[in-house]
C-alpha positions in Angstrom: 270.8 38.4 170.4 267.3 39.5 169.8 265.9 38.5 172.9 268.9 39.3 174.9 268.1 39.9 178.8 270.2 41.1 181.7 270.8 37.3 183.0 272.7 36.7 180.3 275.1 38.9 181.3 278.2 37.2 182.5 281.7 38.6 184.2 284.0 39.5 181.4 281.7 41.0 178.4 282.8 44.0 177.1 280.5 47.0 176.4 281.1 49.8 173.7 280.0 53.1 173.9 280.1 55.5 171.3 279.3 59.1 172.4 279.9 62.5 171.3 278.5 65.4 168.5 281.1 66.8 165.9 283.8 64.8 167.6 283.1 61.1 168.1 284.8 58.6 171.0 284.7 55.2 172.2 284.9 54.3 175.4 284.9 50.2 176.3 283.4 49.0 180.0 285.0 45.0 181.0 281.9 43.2 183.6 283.6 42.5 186.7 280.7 41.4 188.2 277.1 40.6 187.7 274.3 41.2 191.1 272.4 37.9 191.8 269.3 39.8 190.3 271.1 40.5 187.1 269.9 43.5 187.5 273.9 45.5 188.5 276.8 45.3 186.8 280.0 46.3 188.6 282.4 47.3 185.9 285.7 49.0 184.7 286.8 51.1 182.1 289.2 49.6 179.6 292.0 51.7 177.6 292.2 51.5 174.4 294.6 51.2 171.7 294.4 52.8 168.0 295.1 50.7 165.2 296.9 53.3 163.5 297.3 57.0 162.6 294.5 59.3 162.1 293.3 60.0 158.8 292.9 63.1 157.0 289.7 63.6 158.4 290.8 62.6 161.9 289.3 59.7 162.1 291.1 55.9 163.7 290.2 53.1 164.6 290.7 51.5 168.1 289.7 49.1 170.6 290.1 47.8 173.6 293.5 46.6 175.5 292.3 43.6 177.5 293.0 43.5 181.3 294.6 47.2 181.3 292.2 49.0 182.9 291.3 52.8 183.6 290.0 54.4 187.0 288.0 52.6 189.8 285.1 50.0 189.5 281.5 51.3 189.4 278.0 49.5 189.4 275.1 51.1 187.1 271.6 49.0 186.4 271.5 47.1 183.5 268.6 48.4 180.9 267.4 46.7 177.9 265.6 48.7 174.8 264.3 46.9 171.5 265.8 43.0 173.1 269.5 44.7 173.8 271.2 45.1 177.3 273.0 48.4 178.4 274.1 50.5 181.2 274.9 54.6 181.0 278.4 54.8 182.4 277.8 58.4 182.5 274.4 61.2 181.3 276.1 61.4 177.8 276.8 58.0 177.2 275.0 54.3 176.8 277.0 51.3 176.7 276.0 48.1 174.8 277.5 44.6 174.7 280.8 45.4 172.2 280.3 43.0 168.9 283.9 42.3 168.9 284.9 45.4 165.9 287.0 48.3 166.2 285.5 51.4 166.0 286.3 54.7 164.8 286.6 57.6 166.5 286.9 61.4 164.5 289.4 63.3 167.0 288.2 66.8 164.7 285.6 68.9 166.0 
């Protein structure tokens, strides 16, 4: 996925975004739908489940619960930096196509 561009983009993918300072979260984006330009994706918020409990340090792992989602749709403009595609769902936070792992959030600040 080098070479990735926005066409290749397709209803469906999942996007990850990992945001935060002392206290780290995930949030996960599913692509309702994709502009005829490639250039828009309309999207929703996925929950997500953790894998277990916290550790000592706070820390779980989660991931996203397919087809449950959170909120209303939104569209943002799809970017791409260094060959890989992303949108900012919000100012703190960049979502890229989600490589299929869970991933850990630390609940401790």
């Amino acid at each position: 996925m080098h070479n990735l561009t926005t066409k290749q983009i397709r209803p469906g993918d999942i996007f990850v975004s990992n945001w935060g300072y002392s206290m780290t979260l995930a949030s996960f984006y599913e692509v309702a739908k994709v502009s005829a330009s490639g250039k828009t994706v309309t999207y929703r918020a996925l929950r997500k489940l953790a894998l277990g409990p916290e550790d000592a340090a706070g820390s779980v792992k989660v991931m996203p619960v397919a087809g449950e989602y959170e909120g209303a749709p939104r569209s943002r403009r799809l970017k791409v930096y260094d060959g890989r595609a992303f949108f900012t769902p919000a100012h703190h936070e960049n979502a890229y196509l989600w490589d299929g792992t869970a991933q850990t959030e630390n609940h401790y600040d």
